[in-house]
N, C-alpha and C positions, 0 to 999 in steps of 0.2 A: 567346331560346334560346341558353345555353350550348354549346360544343362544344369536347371536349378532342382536343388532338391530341399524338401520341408524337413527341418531337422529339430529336434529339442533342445539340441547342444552345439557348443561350437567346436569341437573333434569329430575324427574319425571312427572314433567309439562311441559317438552320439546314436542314437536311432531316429528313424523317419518318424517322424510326429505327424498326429490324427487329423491334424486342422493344417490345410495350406497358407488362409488369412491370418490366423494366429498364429503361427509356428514361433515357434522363439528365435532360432535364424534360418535364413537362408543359406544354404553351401551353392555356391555355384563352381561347375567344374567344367573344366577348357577341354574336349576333348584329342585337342590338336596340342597343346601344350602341357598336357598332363596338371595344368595347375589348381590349386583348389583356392578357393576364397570363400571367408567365413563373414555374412550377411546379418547385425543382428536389425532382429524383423522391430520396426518402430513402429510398426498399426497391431501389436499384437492383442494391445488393449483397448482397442476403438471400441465405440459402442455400436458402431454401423458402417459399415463398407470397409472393413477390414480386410476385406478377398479383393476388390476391387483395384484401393490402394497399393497390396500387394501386387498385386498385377505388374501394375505401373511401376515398381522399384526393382520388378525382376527382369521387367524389358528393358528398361533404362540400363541395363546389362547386358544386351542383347543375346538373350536366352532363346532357343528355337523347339524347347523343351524345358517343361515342366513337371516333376513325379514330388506325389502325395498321394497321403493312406485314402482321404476323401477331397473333394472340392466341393463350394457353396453354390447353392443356382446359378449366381449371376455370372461368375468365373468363364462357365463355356463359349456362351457368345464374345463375351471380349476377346480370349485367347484365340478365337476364331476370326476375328475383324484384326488381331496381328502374326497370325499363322504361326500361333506357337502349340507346339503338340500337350496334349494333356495324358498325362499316363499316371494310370491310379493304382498302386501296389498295395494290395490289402494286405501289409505284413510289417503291423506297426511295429514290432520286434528287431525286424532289419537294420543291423547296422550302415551307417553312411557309407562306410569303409566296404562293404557286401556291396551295397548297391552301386559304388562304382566299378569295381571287379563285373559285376553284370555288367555293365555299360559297355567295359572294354571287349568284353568276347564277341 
Protein backbone atom coordinates (compact mmCIF):
# COMPACT_ATOMS: atom_id res chain seq x y z
CA UNK A 1 0.00 0.00 0.00
CA UNK A 2 1.18 3.30 -1.22
CA UNK A 3 0.63 6.47 1.12
CA UNK A 4 1.32 10.17 0.06
CA UNK A 5 2.18 12.53 2.44
CA UNK A 6 2.28 16.64 2.15
CA UNK A 7 5.66 17.53 3.11
CA UNK A 8 7.62 21.08 2.96
CA UNK A 9 10.75 19.29 2.23
CA UNK A 10 12.24 16.62 0.51
CA UNK A 11 13.89 14.37 3.89
CA UNK A 12 12.89 12.67 6.54
CA UNK A 13 13.38 15.60 8.73
CA UNK A 14 11.03 17.67 6.57
CA UNK A 15 7.56 18.34 8.40
CA UNK A 16 3.93 17.85 7.20
CA UNK A 17 3.12 20.98 5.46
CA UNK A 18 -0.40 23.07 6.03
CA UNK A 19 -1.55 22.82 2.39
CA UNK A 20 -2.02 19.45 0.56
CA UNK A 21 -2.28 21.48 -3.07
CA UNK A 22 0.61 23.43 -2.41
CA UNK A 23 2.89 21.43 -0.55
CA UNK A 24 6.26 21.68 -1.76
CA UNK A 25 6.68 17.79 -2.24
CA UNK A 26 5.08 14.93 -2.01
CA UNK A 27 6.70 11.78 -0.07
CA UNK A 28 5.13 8.99 -1.08
CA UNK A 29 5.83 5.60 0.98
CA UNK A 30 5.48 1.91 -0.20
CA UNK A 31 4.24 0.38 2.72
CA UNK A 32 5.08 -3.19 1.48
CA UNK A 33 8.58 -2.17 0.47
CA UNK A 34 9.49 0.16 2.89
CA UNK A 35 10.47 2.62 0.13
CA UNK A 36 10.34 6.28 0.24
CA UNK A 37 10.04 8.65 -2.76
CA UNK A 38 10.56 12.27 -2.82
CA UNK A 39 7.72 14.13 -5.18
CA UNK A 40 8.46 17.85 -5.81
CA UNK A 41 4.83 19.27 -6.08
CA UNK A 42 4.66 21.28 -9.75
CA UNK A 43 1.05 22.84 -9.01
CA UNK A 44 2.45 24.43 -5.82
CA UNK A 45 2.11 27.83 -7.38
CA UNK A 46 -1.07 27.40 -9.46
CA UNK A 47 -3.25 30.16 -9.23
CA UNK A 48 -6.41 27.80 -9.13
CA UNK A 49 -6.86 24.10 -8.96
CA UNK A 50 -3.88 23.35 -7.26
CA UNK A 51 -5.63 20.59 -4.96
CA UNK A 52 -7.11 19.07 -7.93
CA UNK A 53 -3.95 18.87 -10.08
CA UNK A 54 -2.48 17.49 -7.03
CA UNK A 55 -4.78 14.90 -6.87
CA UNK A 56 -4.13 13.64 -10.16
CA UNK A 57 0.00 13.44 -9.66
CA UNK A 58 -0.51 11.41 -6.53
CA UNK A 59 -2.70 8.79 -8.00
CA UNK A 60 -0.87 8.59 -11.15
CA UNK A 61 1.25 6.95 -8.15
CA UNK A 62 -1.18 4.72 -7.05
CA UNK A 63 -1.66 6.00 -3.66
CA UNK A 64 -4.65 4.51 -1.60
CA UNK A 65 -4.00 7.24 0.98
CA UNK A 66 -3.47 10.55 1.42
CA UNK A 67 -2.32 12.58 5.08
CA UNK A 68 -2.14 16.50 5.21
CA UNK A 69 -2.49 19.16 8.18
CA UNK A 70 -5.75 20.42 5.84
CA UNK A 71 -7.34 19.70 2.34
CA UNK A 72 -9.25 22.37 0.02
CA UNK A 73 -13.14 21.76 -0.64
CA UNK A 74 -12.83 20.27 -3.90
CA UNK A 75 -10.13 17.54 -2.72
CA UNK A 76 -13.08 15.22 -0.90
CA UNK A 77 -15.26 14.35 -3.67
CA UNK A 78 -12.47 13.55 -6.19
CA UNK A 79 -10.50 11.25 -3.61
CA UNK A 80 -13.83 9.73 -3.15
CA UNK A 81 -14.80 9.00 -7.08
CA UNK A 82 -10.83 7.22 -6.71
CA UNK A 83 -11.24 5.56 -3.29
CA UNK A 84 -8.36 7.14 -1.93
CA UNK A 85 -8.48 7.71 2.01
CA UNK A 86 -8.08 11.25 3.27
CA UNK A 87 -6.51 11.46 6.64
CA UNK A 88 -5.95 14.98 8.19
CA UNK A 89 -3.23 15.16 11.06
CA UNK A 90 -3.53 18.47 12.72
CA UNK A 91 0.27 18.51 13.64
CA UNK A 92 2.04 20.66 11.35
CA UNK A 93 5.11 20.04 13.54
CA UNK A 94 5.35 16.37 12.72
CA UNK A 95 8.09 15.15 11.18
CA UNK A 96 7.84 12.94 7.93
CA UNK A 97 10.27 10.53 9.45
CA UNK A 98 7.29 10.35 12.87
CA UNK A 99 4.61 9.91 10.65
CA UNK A 100 5.91 7.07 8.99
CA UNK A 101 6.95 5.32 12.30
CA UNK A 102 3.00 5.85 12.94
CA UNK A 103 2.12 4.22 9.75
CA UNK A 104 4.13 1.18 10.56
CA UNK A 105 2.61 0.35 14.12
Amino acid sequence: MKIAIASNGNTLESTLDKSFGRCSYFIIYDKESKAVEYIPNPNKDMEENAGPASVELVASKSVSKIISYEFGMKIKPLLDSLKIQMIVLKDSGKQIREIIEMLNH
